[in-house]
C-alpha positions as a Markdown table, in Angstrom:
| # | Residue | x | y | z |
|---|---|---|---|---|
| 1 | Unk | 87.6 | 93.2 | 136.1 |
| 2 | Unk | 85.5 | 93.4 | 133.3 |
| 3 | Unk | 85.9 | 95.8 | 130.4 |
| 4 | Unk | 84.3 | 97.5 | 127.2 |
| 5 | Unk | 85.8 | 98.4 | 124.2 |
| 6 | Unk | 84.6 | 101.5 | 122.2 |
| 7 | Unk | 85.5 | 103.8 | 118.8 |
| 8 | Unk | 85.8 | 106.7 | 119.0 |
| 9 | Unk | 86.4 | 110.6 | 117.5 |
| 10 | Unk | 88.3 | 111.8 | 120.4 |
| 11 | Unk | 91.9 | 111.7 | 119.3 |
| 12 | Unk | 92.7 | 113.9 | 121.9 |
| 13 | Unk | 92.7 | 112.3 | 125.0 |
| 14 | Unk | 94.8 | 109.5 | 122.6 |
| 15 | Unk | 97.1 | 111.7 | 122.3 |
| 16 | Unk | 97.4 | 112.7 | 126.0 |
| 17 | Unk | 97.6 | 108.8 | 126.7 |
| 18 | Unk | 100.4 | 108.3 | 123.9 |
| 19 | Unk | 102.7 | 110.5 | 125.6 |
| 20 | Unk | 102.1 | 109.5 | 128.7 |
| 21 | Unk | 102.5 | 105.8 | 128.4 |
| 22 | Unk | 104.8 | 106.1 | 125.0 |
| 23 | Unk | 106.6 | 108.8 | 125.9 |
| 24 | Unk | 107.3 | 109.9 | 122.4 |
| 25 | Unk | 105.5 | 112.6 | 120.7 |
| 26 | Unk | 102.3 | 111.9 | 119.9 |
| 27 | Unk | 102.1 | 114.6 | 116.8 |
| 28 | Unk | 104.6 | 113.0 | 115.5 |
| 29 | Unk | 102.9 | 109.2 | 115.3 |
| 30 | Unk | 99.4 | 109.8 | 115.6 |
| 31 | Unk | 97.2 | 112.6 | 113.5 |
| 32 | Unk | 93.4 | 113.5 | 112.4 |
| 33 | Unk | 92.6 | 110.8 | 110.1 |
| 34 | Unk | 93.5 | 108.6 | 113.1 |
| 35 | Unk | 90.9 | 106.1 | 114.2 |
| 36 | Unk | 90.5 | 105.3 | 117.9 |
| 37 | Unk | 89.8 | 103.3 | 120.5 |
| 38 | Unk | 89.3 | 103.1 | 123.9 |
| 39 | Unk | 88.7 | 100.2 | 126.5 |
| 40 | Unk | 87.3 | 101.7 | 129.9 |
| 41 | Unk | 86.3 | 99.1 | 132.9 |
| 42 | Unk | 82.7 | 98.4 | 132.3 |
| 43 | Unk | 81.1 | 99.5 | 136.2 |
| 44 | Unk | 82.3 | 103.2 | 137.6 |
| 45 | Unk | 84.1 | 104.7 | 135.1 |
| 46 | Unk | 84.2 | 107.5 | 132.6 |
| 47 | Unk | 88.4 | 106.7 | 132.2 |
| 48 | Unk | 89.6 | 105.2 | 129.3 |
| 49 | Unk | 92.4 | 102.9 | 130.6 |
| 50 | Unk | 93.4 | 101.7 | 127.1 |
| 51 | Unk | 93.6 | 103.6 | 123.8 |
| 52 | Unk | 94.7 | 101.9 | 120.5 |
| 53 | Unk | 95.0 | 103.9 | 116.7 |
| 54 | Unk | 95.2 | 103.0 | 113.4 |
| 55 | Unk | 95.8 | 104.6 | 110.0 |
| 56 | Unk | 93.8 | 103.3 | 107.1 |
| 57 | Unk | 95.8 | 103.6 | 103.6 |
| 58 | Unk | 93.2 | 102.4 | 101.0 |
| 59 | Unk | 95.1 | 103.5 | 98.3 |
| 60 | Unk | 98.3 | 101.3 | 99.1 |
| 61 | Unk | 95.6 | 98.1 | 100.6 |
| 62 | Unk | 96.8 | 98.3 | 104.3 |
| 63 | Unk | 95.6 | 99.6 | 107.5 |
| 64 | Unk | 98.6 | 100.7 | 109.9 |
| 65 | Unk | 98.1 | 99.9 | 113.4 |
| 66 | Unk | 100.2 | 102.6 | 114.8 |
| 67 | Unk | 99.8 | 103.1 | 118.8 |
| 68 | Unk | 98.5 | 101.1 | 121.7 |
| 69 | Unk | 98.6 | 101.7 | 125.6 |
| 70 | Unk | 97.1 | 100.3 | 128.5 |
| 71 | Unk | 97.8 | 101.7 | 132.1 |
| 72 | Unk | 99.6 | 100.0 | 134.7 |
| 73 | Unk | 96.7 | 99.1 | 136.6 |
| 74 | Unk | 94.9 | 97.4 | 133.9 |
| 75 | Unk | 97.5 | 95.1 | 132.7 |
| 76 | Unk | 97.5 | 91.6 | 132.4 |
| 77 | Unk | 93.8 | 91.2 | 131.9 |
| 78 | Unk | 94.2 | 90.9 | 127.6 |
| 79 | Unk | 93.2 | 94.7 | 126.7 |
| 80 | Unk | 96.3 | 95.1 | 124.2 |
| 81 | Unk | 94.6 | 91.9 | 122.6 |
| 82 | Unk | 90.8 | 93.1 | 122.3 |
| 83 | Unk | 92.5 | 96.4 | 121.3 |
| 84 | Unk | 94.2 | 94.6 | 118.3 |
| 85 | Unk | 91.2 | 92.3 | 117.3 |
| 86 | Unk | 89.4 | 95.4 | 117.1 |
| 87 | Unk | 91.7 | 96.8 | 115.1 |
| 88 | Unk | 91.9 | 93.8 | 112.6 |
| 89 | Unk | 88.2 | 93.7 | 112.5 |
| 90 | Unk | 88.0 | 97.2 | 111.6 |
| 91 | Unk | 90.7 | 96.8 | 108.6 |
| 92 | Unk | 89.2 | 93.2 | 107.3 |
| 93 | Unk | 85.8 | 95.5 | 106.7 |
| 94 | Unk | 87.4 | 97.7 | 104.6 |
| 95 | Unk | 89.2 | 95.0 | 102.5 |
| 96 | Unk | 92.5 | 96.3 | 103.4 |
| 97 | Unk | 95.6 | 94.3 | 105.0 |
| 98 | Unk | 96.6 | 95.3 | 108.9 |
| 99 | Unk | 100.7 | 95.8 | 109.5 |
| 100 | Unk | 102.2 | 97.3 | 112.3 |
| 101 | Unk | 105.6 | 97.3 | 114.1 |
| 102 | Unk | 107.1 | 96.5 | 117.6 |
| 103 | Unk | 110.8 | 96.5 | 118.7 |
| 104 | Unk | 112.5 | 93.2 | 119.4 |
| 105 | Unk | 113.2 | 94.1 | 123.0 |
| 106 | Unk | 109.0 | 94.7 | 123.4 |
| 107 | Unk | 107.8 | 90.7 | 124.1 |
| 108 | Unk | 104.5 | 91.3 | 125.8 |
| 109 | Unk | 103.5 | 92.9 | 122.2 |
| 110 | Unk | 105.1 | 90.1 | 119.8 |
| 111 | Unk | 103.4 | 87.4 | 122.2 |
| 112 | Unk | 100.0 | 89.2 | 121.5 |
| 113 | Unk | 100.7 | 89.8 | 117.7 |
| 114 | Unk | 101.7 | 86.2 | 117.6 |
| 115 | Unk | 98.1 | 85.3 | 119.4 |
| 116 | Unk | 96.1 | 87.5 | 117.2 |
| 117 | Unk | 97.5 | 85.9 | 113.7 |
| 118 | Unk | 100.5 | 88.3 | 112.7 |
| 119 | Unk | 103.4 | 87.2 | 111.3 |
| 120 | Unk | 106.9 | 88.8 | 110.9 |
| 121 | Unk | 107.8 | 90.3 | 107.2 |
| 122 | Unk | 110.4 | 92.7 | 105.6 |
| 123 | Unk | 108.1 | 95.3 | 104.1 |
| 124 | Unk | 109.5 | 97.1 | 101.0 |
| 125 | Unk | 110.2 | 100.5 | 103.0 |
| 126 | Unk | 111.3 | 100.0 | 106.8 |
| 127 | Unk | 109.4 | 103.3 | 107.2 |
| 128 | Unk | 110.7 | 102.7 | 111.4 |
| 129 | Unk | 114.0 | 101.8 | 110.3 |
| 130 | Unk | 115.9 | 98.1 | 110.7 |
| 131 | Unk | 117.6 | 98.2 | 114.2 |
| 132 | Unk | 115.5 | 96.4 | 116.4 |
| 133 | Unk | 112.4 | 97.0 | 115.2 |
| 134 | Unk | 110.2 | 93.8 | 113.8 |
| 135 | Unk | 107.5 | 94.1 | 111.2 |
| 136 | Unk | 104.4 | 92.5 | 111.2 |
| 137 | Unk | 101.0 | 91.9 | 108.8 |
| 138 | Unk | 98.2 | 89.7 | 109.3 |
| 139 | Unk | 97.0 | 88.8 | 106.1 |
């Protein structure tokens, strides 16, 4: 399958995605300053399949890469990857540093982390909290 990889303004249909794949609330993780993105197959299809957000701090230097989903059927063909480079690429133009988090328990996303040149760190303020959860920045 071949896919594309858009920004977008429609936080909305993030937000449906979030809870649906995260199952957390999505109010409480994503918001309007949020930037999105969505990976859709590139033939026959209007769907996104994938969503990722960030959060861009400029004031503190970083850019917080906050949610990222890909449906079932689209796994395993590197969308939570593209979805991260993106994200990176977006951060490195504005100068600022991207950091994120992922539980312990979560391997598929500390593997792509890894791949995309994130490295674990204890950040000042565990704004998750300590149990389980990993930190990461890419600097």
């Amino acid at each position: 399958m071949h896919f594309i990889i858009r920004r977008s303004k429609d936080l909305h249909f993030a937000m449906k995605m979030h809870r649906m794949l995260i199952g957390t609330d999505p109010y409480k993780d994503l918001n309007i300053e949020s930037n999105v993105w969505y990976a859709k197959r590139r033939i026959h299809s209007d769907l996104p399949i994938a969503y990722a957000t960030s959060l861009d701090n400029e004031e503190g230097g970083w850019s917080y890469l906050n949610s990222c989903g890909v449906l079932a059927i689209a796994r395993g063909h590197g969308l939570q990857k593209r979805l991260i480079r993106a994200r990176v690429q977006h951060a490195n133009r504005l100068g600022l540093t991207p950091i994120t988090y992922t539980l312990a328990s979560n391997s598929y996303s500390v593997n792509n982390l890894v791949d995309c040149g994130f490295r674990a760190y204890n950040p000042s303020y565990p704004w998750i909290g300590e149990d389980n959860v990993v930190y990461w920045i890419r600097k």
